[in-house]
C-alpha positions as CSV (number, residue, x, y, z in Angstrom):
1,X,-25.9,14.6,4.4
2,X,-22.5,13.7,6.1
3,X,-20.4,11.6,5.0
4,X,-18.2,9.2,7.0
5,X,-14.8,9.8,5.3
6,X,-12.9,7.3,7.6
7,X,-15.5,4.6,6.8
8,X,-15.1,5.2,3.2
9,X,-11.4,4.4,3.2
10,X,-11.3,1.6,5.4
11,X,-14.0,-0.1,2.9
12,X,-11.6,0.5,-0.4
13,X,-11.9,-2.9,-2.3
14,X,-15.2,-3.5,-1.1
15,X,-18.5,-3.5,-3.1
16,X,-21.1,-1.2,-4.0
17,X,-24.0,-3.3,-2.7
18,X,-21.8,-4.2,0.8
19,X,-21.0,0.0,1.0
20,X,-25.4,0.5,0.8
21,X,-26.4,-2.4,2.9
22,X,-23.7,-1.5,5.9
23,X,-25.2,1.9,5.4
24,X,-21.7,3.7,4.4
25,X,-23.5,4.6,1.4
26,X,-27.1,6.5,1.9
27,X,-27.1,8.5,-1.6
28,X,-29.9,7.6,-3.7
29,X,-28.0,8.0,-6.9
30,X,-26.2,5.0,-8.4
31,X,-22.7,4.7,-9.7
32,X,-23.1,5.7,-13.4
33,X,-20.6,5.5,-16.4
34,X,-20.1,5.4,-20.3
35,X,-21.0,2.3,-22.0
36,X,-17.8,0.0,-22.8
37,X,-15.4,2.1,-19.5
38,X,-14.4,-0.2,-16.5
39,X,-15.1,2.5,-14.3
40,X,-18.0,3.9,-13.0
41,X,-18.8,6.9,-10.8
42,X,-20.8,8.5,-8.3
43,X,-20.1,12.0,-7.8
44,X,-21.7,13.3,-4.3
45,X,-21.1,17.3,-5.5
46,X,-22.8,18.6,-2.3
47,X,-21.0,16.5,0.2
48,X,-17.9,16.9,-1.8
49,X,-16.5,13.7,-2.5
50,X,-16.3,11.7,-5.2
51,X,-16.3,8.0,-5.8
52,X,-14.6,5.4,-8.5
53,X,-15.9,1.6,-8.7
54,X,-14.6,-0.9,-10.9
55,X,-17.4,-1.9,-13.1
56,X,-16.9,-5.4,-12.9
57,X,-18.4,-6.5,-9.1
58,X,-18.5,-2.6,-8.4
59,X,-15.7,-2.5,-6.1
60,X,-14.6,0.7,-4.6
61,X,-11.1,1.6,-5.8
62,X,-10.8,5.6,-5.5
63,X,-12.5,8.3,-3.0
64,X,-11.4,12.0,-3.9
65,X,-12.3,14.6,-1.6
66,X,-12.6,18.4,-2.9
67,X,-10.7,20.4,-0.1
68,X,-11.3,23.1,-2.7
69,X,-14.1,23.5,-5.2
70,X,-13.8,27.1,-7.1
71,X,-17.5,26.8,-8.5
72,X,-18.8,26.8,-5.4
73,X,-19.1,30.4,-3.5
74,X,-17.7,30.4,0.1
75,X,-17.3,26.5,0.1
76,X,-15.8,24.9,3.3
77,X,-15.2,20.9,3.1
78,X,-18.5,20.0,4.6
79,X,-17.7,16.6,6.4
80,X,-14.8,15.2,8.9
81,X,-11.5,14.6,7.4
82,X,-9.6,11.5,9.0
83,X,-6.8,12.6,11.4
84,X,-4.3,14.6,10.2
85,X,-6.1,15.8,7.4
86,X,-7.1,19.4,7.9
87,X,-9.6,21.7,5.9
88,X,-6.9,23.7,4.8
89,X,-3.7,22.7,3.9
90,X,-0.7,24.2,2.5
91,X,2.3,22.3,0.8
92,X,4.6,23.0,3.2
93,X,2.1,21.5,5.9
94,X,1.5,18.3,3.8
95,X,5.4,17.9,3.7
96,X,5.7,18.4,7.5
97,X,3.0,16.0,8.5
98,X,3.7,12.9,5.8
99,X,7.5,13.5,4.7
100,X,8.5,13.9,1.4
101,X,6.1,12.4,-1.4
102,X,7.2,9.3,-3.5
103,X,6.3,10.8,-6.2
104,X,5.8,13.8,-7.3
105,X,4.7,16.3,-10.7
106,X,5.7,19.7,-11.0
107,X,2.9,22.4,-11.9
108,X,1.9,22.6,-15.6
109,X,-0.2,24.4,-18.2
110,X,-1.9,21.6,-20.3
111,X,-4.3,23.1,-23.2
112,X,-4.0,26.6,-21.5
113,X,-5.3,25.3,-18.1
114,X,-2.9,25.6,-15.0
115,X,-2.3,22.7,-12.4
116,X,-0.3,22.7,-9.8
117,X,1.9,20.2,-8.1
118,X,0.4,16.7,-8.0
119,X,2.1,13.8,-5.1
120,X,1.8,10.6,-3.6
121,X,2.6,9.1,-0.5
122,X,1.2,5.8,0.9
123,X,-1.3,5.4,3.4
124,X,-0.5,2.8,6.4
125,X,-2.1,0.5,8.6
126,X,-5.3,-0.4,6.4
127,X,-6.3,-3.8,5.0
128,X,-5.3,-3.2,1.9
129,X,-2.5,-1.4,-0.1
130,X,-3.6,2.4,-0.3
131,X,-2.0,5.6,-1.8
132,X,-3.1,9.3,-0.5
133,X,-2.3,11.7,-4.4
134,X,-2.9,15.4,-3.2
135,X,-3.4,18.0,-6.2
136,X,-2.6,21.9,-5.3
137,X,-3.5,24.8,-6.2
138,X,-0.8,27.5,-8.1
139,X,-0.4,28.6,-4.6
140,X,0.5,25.3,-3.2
141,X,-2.9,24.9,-1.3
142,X,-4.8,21.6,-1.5
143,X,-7.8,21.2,-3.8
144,X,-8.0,17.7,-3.6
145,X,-7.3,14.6,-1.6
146,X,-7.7,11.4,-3.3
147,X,-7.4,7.8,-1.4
148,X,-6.4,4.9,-4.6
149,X,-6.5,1.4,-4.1
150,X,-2.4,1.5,-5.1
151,X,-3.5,-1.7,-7.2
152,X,-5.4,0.5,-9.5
153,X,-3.0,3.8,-9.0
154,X,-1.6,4.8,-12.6
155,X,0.8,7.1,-12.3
């Protein structure tokens, strides 16, 4: 199934019910998560993206995208990325295109597992506030690409 990645951004802060019945939204699956969090999920592992509601009204407030996905032999991003976002990217690349990152965390080992660097930047132009966080790889290659209402953005 493809995903319409643009869509998806442009309908941060909406709900889950207006995402199904404008048809953004085709999964079968509902947004699921543990009793008593204020977040539910619904991870769409095949199309590679990953969504974050607010449990109260189910409101869309994060889409992550998996540029990368290591369990997953010979994987390539399977929908369109919104312009300029590219299937691969390097850091260097992401620093050409957006500028330098607002904020930014330097790789770390946290209970003997390796991240690389972690940035922000804002996103422009959209109806409401939105933040852009890319995660690396060790080689400064981007695994992931997540779009945060910035009201909800924790950093």
């Amino acid at each position: 199934m493809t995903v319409n990645i643009e869509s998806l951004i442009r309908n941060l802060g909406n709900s889950y019910k207006d995402l199904i019945d404008s048809g953004i939204i085709t999964y079968k699956s509902e947004p699921k998560g543990a009793a008593g969090s204020p977040t539910i999920s619904l991870d769409m592992a095949k199309e590679g993206v990953f969504l974050a509601f607010r449990r109260e009204g189910r409101i869309l407030k994060e889409i992550t995208l998996s540029i990368q996905n290591d369990s997953v032999k010979n994987w390539v991003f399977p929908n369109e990325l919104p312009t300029p976002l590219q299937k691969s990217m390097s850091r260097r690349w992401v620093h050409d295109v957006f500028g330098e990152p607002e904020g930014s965390a330097p790789p770390r080992v946290v209970m003997k597992r390796a991240f690389g660097w972690v940035e922000k930047f804002t996103v422009e132009d959209f109806h409401v506030p939105i933040t852009m966080q890319i995660d690396y790889d060790l080689n400064e290659t981007v695994k992931e690409v997540a779009f945060i209402l910035t009201s909800e953005m924790r950093w």
